[in-house]
PDB file as gemmi writes it, atoms N, CA and C in Angstrom:
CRYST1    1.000    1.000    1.000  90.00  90.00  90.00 P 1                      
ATOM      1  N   UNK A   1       0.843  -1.186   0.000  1.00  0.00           N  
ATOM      2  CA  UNK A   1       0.000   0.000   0.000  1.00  0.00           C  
ATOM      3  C   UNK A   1       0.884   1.244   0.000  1.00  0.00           C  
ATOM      4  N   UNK A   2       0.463   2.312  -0.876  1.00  0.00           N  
ATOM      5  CA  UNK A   2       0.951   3.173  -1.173  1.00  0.00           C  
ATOM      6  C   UNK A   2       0.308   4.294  -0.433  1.00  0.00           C  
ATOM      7  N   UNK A   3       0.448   5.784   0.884  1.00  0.00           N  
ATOM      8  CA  UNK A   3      -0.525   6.344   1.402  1.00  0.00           C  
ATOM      9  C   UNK A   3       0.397   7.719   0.761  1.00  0.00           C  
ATOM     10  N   UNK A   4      -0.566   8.917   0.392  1.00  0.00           N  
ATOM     11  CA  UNK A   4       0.422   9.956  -0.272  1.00  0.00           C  
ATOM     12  C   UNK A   4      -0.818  11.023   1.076  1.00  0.00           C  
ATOM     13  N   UNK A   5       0.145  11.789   1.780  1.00  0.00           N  
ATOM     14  CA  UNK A   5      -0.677  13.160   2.531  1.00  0.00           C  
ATOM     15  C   UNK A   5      -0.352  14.411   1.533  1.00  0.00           C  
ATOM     16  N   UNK A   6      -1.326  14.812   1.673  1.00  0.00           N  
ATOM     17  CA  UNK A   6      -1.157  16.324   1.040  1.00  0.00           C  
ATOM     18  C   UNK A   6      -1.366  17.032   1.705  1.00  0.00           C  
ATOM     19  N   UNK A   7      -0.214  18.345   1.917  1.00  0.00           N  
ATOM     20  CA  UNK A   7      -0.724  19.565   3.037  1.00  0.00           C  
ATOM     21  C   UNK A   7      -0.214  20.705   2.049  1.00  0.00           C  
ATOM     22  N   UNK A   8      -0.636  21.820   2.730  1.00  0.00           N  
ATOM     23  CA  UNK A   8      -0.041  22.822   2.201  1.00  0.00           C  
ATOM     24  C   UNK A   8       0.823  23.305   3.103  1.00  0.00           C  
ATOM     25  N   UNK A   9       1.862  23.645   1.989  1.00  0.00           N  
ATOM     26  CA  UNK A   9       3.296  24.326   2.298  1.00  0.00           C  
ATOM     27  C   UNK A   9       3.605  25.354   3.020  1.00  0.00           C  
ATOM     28  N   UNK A  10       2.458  26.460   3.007  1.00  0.00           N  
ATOM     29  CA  UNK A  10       1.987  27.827   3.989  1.00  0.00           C  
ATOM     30  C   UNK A  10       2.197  27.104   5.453  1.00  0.00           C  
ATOM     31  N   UNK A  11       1.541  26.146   5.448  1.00  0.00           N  
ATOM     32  CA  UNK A  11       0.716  26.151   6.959  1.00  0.00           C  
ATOM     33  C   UNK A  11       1.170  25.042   7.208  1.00  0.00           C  
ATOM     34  N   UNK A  12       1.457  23.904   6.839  1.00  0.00           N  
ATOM     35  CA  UNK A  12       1.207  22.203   6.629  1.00  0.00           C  
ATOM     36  C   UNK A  12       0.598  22.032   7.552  1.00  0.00           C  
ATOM     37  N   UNK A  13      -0.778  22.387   6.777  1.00  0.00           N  
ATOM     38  CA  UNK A  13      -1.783  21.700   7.375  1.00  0.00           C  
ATOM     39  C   UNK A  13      -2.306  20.657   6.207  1.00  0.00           C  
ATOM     40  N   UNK A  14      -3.110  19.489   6.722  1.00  0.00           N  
ATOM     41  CA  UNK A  14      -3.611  18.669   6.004  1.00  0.00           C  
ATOM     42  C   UNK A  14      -4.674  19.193   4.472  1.00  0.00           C  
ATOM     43  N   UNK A  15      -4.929  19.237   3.368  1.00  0.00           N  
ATOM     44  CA  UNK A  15      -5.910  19.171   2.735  1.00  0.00           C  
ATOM     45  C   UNK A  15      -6.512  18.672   2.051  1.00  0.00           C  
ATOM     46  N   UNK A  16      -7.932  18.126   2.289  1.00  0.00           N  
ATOM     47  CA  UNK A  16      -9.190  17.441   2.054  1.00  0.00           C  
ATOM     48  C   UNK A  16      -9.384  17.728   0.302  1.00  0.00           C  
ATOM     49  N   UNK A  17     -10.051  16.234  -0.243  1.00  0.00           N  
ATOM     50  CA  UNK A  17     -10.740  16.722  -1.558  1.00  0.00           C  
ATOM     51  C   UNK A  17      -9.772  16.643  -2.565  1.00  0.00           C  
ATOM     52  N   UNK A  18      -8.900  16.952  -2.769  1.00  0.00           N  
ATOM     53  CA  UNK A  18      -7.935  16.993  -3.575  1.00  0.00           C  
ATOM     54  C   UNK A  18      -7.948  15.560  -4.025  1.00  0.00           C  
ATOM     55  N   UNK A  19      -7.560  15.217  -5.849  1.00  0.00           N  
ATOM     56  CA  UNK A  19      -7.916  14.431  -6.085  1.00  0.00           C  
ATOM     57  C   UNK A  19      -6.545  13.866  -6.539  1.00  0.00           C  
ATOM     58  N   UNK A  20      -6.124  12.918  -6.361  1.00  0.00           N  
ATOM     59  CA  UNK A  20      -4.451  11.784  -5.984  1.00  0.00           C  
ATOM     60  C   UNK A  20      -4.164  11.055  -7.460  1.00  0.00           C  
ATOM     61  N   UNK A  21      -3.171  10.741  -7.611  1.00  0.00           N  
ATOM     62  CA  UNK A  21      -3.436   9.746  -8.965  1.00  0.00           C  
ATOM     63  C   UNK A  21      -1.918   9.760  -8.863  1.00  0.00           C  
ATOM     64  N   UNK A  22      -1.394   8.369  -9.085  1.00  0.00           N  
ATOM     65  CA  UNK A  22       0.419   8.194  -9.084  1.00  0.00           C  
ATOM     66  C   UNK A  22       0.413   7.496 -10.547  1.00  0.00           C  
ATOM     67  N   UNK A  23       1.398   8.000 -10.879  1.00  0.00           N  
ATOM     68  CA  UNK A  23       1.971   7.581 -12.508  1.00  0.00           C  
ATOM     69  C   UNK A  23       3.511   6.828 -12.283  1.00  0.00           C  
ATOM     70  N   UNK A  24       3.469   5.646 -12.945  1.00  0.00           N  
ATOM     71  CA  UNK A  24       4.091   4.663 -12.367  1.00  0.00           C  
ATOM     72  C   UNK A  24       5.507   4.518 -13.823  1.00  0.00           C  
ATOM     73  N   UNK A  25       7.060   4.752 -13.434  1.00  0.00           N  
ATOM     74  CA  UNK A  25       7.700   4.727 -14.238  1.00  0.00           C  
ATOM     75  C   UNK A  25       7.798   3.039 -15.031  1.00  0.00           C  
ATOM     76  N   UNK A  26       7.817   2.946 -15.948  1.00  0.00           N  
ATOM     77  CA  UNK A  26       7.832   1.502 -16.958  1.00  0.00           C  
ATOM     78  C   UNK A  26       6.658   0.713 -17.222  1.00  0.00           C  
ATOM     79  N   UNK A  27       6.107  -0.330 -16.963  1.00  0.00           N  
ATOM     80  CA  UNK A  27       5.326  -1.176 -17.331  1.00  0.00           C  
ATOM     81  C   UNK A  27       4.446  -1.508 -16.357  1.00  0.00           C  
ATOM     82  N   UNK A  28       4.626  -0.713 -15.007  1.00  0.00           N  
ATOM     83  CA  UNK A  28       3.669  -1.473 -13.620  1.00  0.00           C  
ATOM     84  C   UNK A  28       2.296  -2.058 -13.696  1.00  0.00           C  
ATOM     85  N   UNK A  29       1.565  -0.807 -14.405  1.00  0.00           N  
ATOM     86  CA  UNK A  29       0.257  -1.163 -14.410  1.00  0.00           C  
ATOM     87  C   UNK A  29      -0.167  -0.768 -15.615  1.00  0.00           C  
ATOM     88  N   UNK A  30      -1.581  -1.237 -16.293  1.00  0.00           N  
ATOM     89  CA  UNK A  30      -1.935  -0.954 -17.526  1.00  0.00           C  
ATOM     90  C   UNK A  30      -2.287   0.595 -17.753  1.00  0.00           C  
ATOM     91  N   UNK A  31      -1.212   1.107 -18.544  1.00  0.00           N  
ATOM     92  CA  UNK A  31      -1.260   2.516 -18.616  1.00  0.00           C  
ATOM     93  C   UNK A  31      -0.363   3.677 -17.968  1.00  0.00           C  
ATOM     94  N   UNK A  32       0.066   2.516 -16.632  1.00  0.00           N  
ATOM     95  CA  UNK A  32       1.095   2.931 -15.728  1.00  0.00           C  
ATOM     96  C   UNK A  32       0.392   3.719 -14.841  1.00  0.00           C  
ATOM     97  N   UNK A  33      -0.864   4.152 -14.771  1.00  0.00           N  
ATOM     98  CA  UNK A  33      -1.583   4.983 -14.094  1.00  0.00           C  
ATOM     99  C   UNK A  33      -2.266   3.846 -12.761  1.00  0.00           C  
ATOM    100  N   UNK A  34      -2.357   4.910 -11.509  1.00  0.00           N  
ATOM    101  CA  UNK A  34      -3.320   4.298 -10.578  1.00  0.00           C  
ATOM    102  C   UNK A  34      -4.637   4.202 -10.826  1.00  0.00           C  
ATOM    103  N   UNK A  35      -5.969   4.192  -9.842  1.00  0.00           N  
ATOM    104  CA  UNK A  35      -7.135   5.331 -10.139  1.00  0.00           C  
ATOM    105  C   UNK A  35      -6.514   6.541  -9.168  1.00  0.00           C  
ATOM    106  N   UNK A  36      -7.842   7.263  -9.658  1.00  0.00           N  
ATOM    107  CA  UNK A  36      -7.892   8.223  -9.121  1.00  0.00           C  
ATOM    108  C   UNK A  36      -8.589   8.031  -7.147  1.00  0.00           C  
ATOM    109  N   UNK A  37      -8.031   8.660  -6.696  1.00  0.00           N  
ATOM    110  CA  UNK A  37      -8.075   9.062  -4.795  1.00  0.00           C  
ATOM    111  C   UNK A  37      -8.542  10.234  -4.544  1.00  0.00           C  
ATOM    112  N   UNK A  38      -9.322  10.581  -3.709  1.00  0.00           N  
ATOM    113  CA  UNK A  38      -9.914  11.902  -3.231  1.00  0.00           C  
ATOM    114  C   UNK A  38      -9.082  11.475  -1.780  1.00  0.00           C  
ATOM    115  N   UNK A  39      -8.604  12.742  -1.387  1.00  0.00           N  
ATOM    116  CA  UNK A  39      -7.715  13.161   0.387  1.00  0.00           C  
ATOM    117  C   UNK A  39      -8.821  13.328   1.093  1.00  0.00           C  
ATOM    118  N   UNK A  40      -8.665  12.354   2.380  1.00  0.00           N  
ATOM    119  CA  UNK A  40      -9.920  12.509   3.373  1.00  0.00           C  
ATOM    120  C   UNK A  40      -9.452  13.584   3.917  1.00  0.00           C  
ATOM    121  N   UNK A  41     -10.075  13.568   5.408  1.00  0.00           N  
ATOM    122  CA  UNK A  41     -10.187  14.865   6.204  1.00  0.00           C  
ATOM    123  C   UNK A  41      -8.894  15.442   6.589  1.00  0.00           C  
ATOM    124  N   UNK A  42      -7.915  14.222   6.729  1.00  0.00           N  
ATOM    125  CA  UNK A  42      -6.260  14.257   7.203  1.00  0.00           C  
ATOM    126  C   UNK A  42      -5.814  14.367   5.872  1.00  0.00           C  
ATOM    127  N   UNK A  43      -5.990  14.471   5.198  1.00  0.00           N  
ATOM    128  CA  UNK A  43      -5.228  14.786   3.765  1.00  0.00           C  
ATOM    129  C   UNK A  43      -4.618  13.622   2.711  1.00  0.00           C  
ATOM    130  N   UNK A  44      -5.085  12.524   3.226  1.00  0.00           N  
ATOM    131  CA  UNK A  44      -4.107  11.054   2.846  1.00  0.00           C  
ATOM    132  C   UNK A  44      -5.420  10.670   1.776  1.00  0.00           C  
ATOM    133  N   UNK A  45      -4.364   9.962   1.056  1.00  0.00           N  
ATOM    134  CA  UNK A  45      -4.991   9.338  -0.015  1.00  0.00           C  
ATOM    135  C   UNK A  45      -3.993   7.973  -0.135  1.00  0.00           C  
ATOM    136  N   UNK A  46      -4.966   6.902  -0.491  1.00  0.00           N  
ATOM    137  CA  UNK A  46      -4.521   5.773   0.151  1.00  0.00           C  
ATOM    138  C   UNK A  46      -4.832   4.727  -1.694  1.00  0.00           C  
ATOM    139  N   UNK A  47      -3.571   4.151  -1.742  1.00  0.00           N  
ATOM    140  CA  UNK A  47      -3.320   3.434  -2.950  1.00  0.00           C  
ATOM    141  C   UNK A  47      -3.367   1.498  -2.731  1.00  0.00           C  
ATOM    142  N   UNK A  48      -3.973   1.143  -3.205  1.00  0.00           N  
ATOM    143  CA  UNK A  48      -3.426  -0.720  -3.139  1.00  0.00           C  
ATOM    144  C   UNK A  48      -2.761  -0.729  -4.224  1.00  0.00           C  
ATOM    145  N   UNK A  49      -1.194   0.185  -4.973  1.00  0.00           N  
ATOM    146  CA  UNK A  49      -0.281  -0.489  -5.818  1.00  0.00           C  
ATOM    147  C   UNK A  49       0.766  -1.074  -4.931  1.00  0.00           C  
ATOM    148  N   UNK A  50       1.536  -1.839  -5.970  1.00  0.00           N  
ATOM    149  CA  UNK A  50       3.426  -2.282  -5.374  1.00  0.00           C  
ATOM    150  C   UNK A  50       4.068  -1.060  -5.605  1.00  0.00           C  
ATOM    151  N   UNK A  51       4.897  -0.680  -4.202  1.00  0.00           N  
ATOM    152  CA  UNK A  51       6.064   0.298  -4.155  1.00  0.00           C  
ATOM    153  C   UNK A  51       6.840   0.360  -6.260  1.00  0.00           C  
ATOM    154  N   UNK A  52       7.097   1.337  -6.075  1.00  0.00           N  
ATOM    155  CA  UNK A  52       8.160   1.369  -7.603  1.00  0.00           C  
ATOM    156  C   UNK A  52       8.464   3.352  -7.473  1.00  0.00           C  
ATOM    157  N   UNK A  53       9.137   3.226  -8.793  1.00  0.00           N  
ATOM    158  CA  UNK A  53       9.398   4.517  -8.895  1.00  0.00           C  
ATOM    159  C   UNK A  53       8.295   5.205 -10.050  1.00  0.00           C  
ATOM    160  N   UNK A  54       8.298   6.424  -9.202  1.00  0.00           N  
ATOM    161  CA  UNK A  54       7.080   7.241 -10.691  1.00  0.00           C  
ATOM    162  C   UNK A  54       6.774   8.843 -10.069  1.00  0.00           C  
ATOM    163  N   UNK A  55       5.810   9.370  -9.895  1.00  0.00           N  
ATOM    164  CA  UNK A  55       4.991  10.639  -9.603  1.00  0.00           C  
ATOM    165  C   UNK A  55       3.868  10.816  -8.920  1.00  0.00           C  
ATOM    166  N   UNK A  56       3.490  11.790  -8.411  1.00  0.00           N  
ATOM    167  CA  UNK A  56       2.436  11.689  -7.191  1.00  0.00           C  
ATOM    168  C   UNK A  56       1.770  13.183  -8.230  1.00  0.00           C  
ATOM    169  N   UNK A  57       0.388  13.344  -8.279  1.00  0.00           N  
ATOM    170  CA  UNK A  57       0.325  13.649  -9.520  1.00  0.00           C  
ATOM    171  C   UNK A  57      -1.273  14.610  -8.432  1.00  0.00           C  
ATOM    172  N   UNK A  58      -1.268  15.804  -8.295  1.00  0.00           N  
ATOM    173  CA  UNK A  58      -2.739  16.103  -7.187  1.00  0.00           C  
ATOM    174  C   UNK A  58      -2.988  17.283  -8.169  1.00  0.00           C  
ATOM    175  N   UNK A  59      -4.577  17.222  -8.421  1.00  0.00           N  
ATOM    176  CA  UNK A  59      -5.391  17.912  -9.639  1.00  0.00           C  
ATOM    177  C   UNK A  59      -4.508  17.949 -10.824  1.00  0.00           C  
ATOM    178  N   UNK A  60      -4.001  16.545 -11.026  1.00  0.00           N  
ATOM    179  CA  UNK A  60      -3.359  17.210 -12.401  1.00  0.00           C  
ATOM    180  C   UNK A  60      -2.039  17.346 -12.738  1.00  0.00           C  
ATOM    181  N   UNK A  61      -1.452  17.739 -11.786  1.00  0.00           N  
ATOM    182  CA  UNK A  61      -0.561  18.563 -12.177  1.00  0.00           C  
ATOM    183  C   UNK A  61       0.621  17.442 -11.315  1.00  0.00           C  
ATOM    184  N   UNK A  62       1.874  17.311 -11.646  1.00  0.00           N  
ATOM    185  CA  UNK A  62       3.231  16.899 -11.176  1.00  0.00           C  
ATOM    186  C   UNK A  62       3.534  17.573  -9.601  1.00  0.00           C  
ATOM    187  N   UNK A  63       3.246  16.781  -8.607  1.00  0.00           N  
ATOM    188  CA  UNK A  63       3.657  17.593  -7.076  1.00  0.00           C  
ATOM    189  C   UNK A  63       4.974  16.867  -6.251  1.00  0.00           C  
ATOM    190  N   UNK A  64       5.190  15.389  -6.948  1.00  0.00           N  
ATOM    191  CA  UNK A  64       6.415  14.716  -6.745  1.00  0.00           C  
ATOM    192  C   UNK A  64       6.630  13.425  -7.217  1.00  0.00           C  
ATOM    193  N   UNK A  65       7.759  13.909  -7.724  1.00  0.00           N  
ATOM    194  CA  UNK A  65       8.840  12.538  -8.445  1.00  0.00           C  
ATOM    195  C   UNK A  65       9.739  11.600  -7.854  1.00  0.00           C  
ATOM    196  N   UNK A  66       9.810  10.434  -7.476  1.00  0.00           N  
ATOM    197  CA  UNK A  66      10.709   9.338  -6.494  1.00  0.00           C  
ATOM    198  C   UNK A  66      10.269   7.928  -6.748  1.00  0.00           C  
ATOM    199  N   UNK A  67      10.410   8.164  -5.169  1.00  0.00           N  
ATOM    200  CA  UNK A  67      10.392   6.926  -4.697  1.00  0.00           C  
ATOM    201  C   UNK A  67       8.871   6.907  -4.335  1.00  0.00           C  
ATOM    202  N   UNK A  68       7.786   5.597  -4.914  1.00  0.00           N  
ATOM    203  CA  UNK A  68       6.676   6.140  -4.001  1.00  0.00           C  
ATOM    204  C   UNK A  68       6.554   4.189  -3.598  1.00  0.00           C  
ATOM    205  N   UNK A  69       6.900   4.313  -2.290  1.00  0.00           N  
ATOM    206  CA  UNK A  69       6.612   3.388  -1.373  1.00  0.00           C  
ATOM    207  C   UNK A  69       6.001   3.719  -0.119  1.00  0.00           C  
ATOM    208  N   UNK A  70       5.312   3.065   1.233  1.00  0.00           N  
ATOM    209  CA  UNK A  70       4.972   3.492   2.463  1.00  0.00           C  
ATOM    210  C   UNK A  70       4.384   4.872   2.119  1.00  0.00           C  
ATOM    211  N   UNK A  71       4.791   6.201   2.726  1.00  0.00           N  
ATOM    212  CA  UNK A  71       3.763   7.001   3.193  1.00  0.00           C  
ATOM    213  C   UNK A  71       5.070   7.708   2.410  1.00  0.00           C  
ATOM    214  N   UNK A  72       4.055   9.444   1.414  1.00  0.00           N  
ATOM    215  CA  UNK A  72       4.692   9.810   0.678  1.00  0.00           C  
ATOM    216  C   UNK A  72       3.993  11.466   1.251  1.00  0.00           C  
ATOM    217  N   UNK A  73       4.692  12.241   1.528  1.00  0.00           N  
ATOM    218  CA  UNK A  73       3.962  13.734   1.957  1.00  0.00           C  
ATOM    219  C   UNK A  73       4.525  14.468   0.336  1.00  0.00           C  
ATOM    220  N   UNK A  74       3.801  15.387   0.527  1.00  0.00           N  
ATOM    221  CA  UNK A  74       3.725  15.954  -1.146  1.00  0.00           C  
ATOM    222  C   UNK A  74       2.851  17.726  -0.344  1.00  0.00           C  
ATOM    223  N   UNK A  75       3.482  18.356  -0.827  1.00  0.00           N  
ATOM    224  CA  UNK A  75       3.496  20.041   0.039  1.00  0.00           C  
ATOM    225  C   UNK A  75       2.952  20.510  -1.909  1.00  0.00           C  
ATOM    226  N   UNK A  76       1.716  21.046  -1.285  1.00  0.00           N  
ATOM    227  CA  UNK A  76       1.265  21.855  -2.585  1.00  0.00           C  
ATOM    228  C   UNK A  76       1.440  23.637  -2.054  1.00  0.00           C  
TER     229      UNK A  76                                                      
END                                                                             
């Protein structure tokens, strides 16, 4: 399991709603894409892929590139 928090960088505080999606470098999954995750109240958005390398990807847009294994914080 893959868990990504999102806070903001101002405050780091947690934020809700925001919608999650990890893009997976090579062949992982069909398309290489997760689904899509909405951030509960604590800000986490919670994945059933295998650890690998790729992008943490919130509304869209590129918020971090690595390692995405265990618990991944990502500062918008």
């Amino acid at each position: 399991m893959i868990s990504v928090k999102v806070v903001y960088k101002s405050t780091g505080k947690p934020v809700s709603g925001k919608r999650v999606k990890l893009g997976f470098d090579g062949n992982w999954l069909p398309g290489g894409f997760s689904s899509d995750e909405r951030t509960d109240s604590q800000g986490e958005a919670h994945f059933n892929n295998d650890p690998g390398k790729g992008r943490v990807y919130v509304d869209g847009k590129t918020s971090y590139e690595g390692d995405l294994r265990g618990r991944v914080v990502v500062y918008i």
